[in-house]
Structure formats: C-alpha cells, structure tokens
C-alpha positions in Angstrom: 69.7 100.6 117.0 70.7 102.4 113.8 71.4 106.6 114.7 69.3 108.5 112.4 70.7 111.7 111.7 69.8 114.7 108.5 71.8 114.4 105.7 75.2 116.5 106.5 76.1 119.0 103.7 79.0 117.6 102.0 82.3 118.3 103.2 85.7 118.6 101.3 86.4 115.3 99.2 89.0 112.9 100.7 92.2 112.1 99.4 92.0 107.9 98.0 94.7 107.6 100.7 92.3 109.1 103.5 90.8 105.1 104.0 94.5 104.4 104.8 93.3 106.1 108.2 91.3 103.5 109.0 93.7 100.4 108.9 93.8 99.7 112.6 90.3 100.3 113.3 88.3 97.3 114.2 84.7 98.7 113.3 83.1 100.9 110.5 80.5 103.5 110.7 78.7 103.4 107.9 76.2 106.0 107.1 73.8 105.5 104.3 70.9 107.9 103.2 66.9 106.8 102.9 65.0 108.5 100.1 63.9 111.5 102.3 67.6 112.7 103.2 67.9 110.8 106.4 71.2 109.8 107.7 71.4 105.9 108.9 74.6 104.9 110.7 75.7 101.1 111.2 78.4 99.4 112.6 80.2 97.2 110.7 83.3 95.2 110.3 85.0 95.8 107.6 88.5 95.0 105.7 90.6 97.1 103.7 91.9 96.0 100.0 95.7 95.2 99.8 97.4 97.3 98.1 98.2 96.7 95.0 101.8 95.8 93.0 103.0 99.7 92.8 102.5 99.5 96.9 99.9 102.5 96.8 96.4 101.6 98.4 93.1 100.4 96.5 91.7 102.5 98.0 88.6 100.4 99.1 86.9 99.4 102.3 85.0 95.9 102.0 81.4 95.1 104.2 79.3 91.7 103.8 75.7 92.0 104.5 72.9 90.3 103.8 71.1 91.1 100.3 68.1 92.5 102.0 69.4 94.8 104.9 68.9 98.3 104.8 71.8 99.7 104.1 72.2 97.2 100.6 68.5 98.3 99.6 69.5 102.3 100.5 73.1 101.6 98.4 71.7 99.7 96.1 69.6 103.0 95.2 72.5 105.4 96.1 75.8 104.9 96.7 76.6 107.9 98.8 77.5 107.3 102.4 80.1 108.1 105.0 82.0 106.4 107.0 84.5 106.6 110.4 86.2 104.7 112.6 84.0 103.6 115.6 84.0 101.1 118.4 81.7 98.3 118.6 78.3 100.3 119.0 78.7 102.1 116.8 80.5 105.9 118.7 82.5 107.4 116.0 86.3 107.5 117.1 87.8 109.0 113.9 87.1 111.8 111.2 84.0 111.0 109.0 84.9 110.3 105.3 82.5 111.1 102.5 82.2 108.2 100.1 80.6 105.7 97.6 79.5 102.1 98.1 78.3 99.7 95.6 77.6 96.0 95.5 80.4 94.3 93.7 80.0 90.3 92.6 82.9 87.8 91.1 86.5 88.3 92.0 85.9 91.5 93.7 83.5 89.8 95.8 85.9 86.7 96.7 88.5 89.6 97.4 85.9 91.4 100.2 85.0 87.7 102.0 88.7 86.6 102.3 90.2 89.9 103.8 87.3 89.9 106.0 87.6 86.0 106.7 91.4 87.0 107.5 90.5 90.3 109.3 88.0 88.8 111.6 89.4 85.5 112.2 87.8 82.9 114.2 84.3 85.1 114.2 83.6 85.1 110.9 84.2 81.3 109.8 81.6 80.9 112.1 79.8 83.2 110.9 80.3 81.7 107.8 79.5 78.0 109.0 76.3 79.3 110.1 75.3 80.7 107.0 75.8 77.6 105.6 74.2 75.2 107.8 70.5 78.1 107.8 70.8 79.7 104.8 68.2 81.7 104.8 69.9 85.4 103.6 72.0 85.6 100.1 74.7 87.7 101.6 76.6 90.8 99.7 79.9 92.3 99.7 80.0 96.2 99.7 83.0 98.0 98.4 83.7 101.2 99.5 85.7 104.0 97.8 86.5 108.0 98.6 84.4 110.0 96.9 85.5 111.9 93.8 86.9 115.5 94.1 
C-alpha cells in the first residue's frame, strides 16, 4: 500500500512556519527513505504542537506508530523525510515539505498522544482502548520538524 518513489533531490528548506500550512489537514504524507534511496510514503494522522507562550508555532508535527513499523525503523536510522497534506489514502493535496523526524519519549511524548487524542477524537481512544486490552506493539510518537536551512 505504501508508494515507493526515488529519493527527490532536495528542494529549498522551509520556513519553521511552513507546518503552519498544514493545520486543517486531516492526513499526513509521510515520506521516509530505505537504505538504498527509496522513497516510502504513508498516511498518517497527525497533530500539530501548540504554540507556544510568545504565540509563534513549535513548529512540530506529532505521529504515533508502533515501535516496529517501517517508517520508526527507517527514522530511527535517518531522520530525513517529507511530508504534505493528503486525504485518506494517502493523494498528496498540498506542497511537499522537506523535514526531520525523530522519536521523542517523556513529556514530548505525552504532548504528541494528547493533541492526537484531542485531534482525532472519538477514533483514537479507541484506538487507545484497544491497545490496551491486546497489547501486543509498544507504540512511538514521532515529532516532526522543518528541516534546517
């Protein structure tokens, strides 16, 4: 189901305000990169940080998955990746947007499952019930920034 596509060359680096674009969408593509170059896109829901007390953006996109999906082992060894606004399978609706993911655990972690919980309410608290009731995945939360100029 994932679209695999060559690596793109890099385009011009996004302003942190260019995930600000994103605020209504309801789904993420994510594109991550296997070890020979090859583009995987995913989509994902995804919630963006609040901003913070100044009023200007965090400037970060937040994705749960579970700890051994492909695109946390292909982050997990690079954090490059794209992402754009698409609709629920995944057809890109919006400009792609070169950035970098990481795994993030404690507070920032807690921050990514409760604007998601928010974002995606009813769905994901039952997601979330069902994760309890057959855990059988750890689950991670993905933050995702602009890349650097």
């Amino acid at each position: 189901m994932s679209d695999q596509q060559p690596r793109p060359e890099p385009s011009t680096a996004p302003t942190p305000n260019a995930l600000a674009s994103l605020a209504d969408a309801k789904y993420l593509n994510l594109e991550t990169y296997r070890r020979n170059g090859n583009a995987i896109r995913t989509p994902v829901w995804f919630a963006n940080a609040q901003p913070d007390s100044t009023g200007h953006a965090n400037a970060r996109l937040y994705v749960y998955t579970t700890a051994d999906s492909g695109k946390a082992k292909r982050i997990r060894r690079s954090g490059t990746s794209r992402v754009a606004a698409c609709d629920a399978r995944g057809k890109v609706t919006g400009p792609w947007i070169d950035a970098v993911a990481e795994i993030v655990a404690g507070e920032e972690f807690a921050t990514g499952m409760r604007l998601l919980d928010r974002k995606y309410f009813p769905w994901k608290q039952l997601l979330n019930l069902s994760s309890s009731l057959f855990r059988r995945h750890e689950h991670v939360v993905l933050a995702i920034r602009p890349a650097s100029a």
